[in-house]
C-alpha positions in Angstrom: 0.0 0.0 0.0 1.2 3.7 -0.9 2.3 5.7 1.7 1.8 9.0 1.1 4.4 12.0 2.6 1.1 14.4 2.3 -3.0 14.4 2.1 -4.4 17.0 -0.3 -7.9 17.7 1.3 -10.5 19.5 -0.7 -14.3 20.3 -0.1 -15.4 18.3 -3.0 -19.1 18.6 -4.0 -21.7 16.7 -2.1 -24.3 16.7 -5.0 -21.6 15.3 -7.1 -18.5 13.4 -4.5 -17.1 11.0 -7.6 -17.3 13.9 -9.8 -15.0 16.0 -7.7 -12.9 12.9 -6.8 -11.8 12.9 -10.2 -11.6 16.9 -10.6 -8.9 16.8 -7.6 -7.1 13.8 -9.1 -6.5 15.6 -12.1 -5.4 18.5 -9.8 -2.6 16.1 -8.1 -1.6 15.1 -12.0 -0.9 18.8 -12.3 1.4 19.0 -9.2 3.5 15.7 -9.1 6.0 16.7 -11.9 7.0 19.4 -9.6 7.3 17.5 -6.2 10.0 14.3 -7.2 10.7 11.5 -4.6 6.7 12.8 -3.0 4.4 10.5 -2.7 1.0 12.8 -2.4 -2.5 12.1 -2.2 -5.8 13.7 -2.3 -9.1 13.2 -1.0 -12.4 15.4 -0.6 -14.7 16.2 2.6 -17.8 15.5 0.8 -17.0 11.8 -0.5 -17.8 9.4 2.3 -15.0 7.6 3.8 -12.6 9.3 1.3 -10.3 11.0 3.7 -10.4 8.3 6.3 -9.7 5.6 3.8 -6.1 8.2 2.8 -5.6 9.0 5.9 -4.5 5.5 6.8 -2.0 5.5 4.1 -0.9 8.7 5.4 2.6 8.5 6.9 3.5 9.1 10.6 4.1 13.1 11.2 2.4 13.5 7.3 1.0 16.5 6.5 -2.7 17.5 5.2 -2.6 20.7 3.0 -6.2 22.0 2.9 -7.1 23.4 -0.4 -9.3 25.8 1.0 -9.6 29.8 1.0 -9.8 30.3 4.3 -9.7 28.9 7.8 -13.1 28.6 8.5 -15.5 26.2 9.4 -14.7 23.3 7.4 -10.8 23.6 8.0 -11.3 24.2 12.1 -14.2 22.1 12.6 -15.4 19.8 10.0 -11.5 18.9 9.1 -10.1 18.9 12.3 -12.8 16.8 13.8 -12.4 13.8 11.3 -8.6 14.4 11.5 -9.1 13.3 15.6 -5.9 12.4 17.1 -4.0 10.9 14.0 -0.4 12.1 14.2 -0.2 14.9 11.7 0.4 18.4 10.9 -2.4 20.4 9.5 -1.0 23.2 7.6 -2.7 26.8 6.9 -5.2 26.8 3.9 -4.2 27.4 0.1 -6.2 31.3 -0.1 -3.8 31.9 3.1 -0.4 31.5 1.8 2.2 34.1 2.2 2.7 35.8 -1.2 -0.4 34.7 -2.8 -1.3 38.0 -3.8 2.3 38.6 -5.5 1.8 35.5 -7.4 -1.6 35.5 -8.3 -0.7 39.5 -9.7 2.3 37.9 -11.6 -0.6 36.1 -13.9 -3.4 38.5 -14.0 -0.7 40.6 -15.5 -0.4 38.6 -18.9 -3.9 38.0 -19.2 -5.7 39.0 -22.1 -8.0 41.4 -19.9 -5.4 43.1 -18.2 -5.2 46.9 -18.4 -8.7 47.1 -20.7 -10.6 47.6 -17.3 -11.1 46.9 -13.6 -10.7 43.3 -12.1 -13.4 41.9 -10.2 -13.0 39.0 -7.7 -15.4 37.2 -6.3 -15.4 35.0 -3.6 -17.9 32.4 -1.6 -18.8 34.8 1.7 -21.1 33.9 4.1 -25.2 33.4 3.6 -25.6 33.8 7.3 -23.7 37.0 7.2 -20.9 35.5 9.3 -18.1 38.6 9.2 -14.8 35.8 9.2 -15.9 34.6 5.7 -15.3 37.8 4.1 -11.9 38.3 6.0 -9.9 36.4 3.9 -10.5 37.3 0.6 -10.9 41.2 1.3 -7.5 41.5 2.5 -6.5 39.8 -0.6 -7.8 42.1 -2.7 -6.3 44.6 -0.8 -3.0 43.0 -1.6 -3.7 42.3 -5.1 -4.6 45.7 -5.6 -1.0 47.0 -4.1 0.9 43.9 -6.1 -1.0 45.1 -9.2 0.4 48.7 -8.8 -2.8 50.3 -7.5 -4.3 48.6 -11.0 -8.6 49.0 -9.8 -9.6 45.7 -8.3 -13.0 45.0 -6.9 -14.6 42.4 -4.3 -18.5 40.1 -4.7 -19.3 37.9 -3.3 -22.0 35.2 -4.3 -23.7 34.4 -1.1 -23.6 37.9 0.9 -23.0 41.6 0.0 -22.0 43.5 -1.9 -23.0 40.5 -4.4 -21.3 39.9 -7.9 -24.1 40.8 -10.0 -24.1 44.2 -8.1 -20.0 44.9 -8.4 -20.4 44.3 -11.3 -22.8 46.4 -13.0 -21.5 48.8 -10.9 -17.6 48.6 -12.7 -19.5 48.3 -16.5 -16.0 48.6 -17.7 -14.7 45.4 -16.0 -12.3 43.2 -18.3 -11.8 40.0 -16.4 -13.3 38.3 -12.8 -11.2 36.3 -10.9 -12.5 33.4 -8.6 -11.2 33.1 -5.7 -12.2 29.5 -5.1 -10.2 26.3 -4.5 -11.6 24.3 -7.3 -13.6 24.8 -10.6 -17.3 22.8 -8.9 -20.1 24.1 -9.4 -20.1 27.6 -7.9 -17.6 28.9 -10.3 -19.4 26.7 -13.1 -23.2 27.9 -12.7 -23.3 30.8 -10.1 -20.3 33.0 -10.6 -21.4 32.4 -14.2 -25.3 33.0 -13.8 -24.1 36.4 -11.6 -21.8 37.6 -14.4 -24.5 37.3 -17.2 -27.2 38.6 -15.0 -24.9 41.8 -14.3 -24.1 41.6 -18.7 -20.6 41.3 -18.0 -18.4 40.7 -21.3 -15.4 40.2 -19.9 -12.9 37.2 -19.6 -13.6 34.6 -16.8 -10.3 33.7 -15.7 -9.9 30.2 -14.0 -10.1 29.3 -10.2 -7.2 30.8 -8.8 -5.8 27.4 -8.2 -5.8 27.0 -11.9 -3.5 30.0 -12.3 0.0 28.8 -14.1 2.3 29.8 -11.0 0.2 27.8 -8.5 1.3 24.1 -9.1 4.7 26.3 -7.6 3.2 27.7 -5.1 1.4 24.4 -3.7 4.0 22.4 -4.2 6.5 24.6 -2.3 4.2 25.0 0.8 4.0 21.1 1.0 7.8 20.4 0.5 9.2 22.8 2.6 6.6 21.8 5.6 7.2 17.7 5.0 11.1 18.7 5.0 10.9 21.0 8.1 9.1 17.8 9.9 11.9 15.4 8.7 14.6 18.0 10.0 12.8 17.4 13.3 12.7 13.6 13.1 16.2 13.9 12.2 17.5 16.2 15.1 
């Protein structure tokens, strides 16, 4: 049986587990050609049994990246409660990683849209108009918007205010929205999509932010330098 030096954990899509099984998979095909000599798997919260079943070929002192935007519920609670008391190191969420900004401004700046008109980002929020949901991403955008040189950046949301469809009638000059979502499932498919053509945006869609071409990097080197500070440990 594999043993795996690292768990990629993902929400996955409960209307659809398999579907986002396979979505994430492809994800880890993306990644492996930059981590050698790693053996890394993936698993979603919304497939039953999926991340207990990889999380007994996890090693001892492995690692779980959470491919998540933020630290909320489903990385301190849902996560950490089906984690229990196995022996590993939960590490801080993908949308949380130091310089994501500064990358994520590296790509928006060779895309197609960039410099024809405002970028708008738009992220999950809260529906129960929780305040930590919007934390994450608005100080993103606050660093996007200094990485990109002051270029105009602007924040929706598609499940509290100010919503997508409103941003974005309200910036009629937009050129491209970025998601800032873990994965491509369905509320980057149907609802950032149905918000956008509701608001008659024209603009380009850019991919999840995940999708971005410097993020394989930027995954990759959060999980390798974490699995080699625990084996400098082990070592010492």
């Amino acid at each position: 049986m594999t043993q795996f030096d690292a768990l990629i954990v993902a929400h996955g899509q409960p209307s659809a587990p398999e579907e986002a099984e396979a979505s994430l998979e492809a994800f880890l095909a993306s990644l492996e050609p930059e981590m050698p000599g790693m053996s890394i798997g993936v698993a979603t919260l919304a497939a039953p049994g999926k991340l207990e079943a990889k999380l007994v070929q996890l090693r001892a002192n492995g690692v779980i990246y959470p491919l998540f935007m933020t630290d909320g519920w489903f990385v301190k609670t849902n996560l950490a409660k089906r984690l229990g008391s196995a022996p590993v190191t939960l590490m801080s969420p993908f949308g949380m990683t130091d310089g994501l900004a500064a990358r994520t401004a590296e790509d928006i700046k060779v895309a197609c849209g960039f410099g024809k008109g405002p970028l708008l980002v738009v992220a999950h929020g809260s529906a129960s108009g929780r305040i930590a949901p919007a934390q994450v991403p608005q100080e993103f955008t606050r660093q996007l918007q200094d990485a990109l040189g002051g270029y105009p950046v602007h924040l929706g949301f598609i499940e509290q205010e100010p919503l997508l469809t409103d941003v974005a009638q309200a910036a009629p000059d937009a050129a491209m929205c970025l998601p800032f979502f873990a994965m491509e499932g369905e509320h980057v498919r149907k609802d950032v999509r149905k918000a956008l053509d509701d608001a008659g945006f024209t603009g380009e869609l850019l991919p999840s932010i995940s999708y971005l071409p410097g993020m394989t990097e930027v995954i990759s080197k959060s999980i390798k330098a974490e699995v080699a500070k625990i084996d400098a440990k082990s070592a010492a």
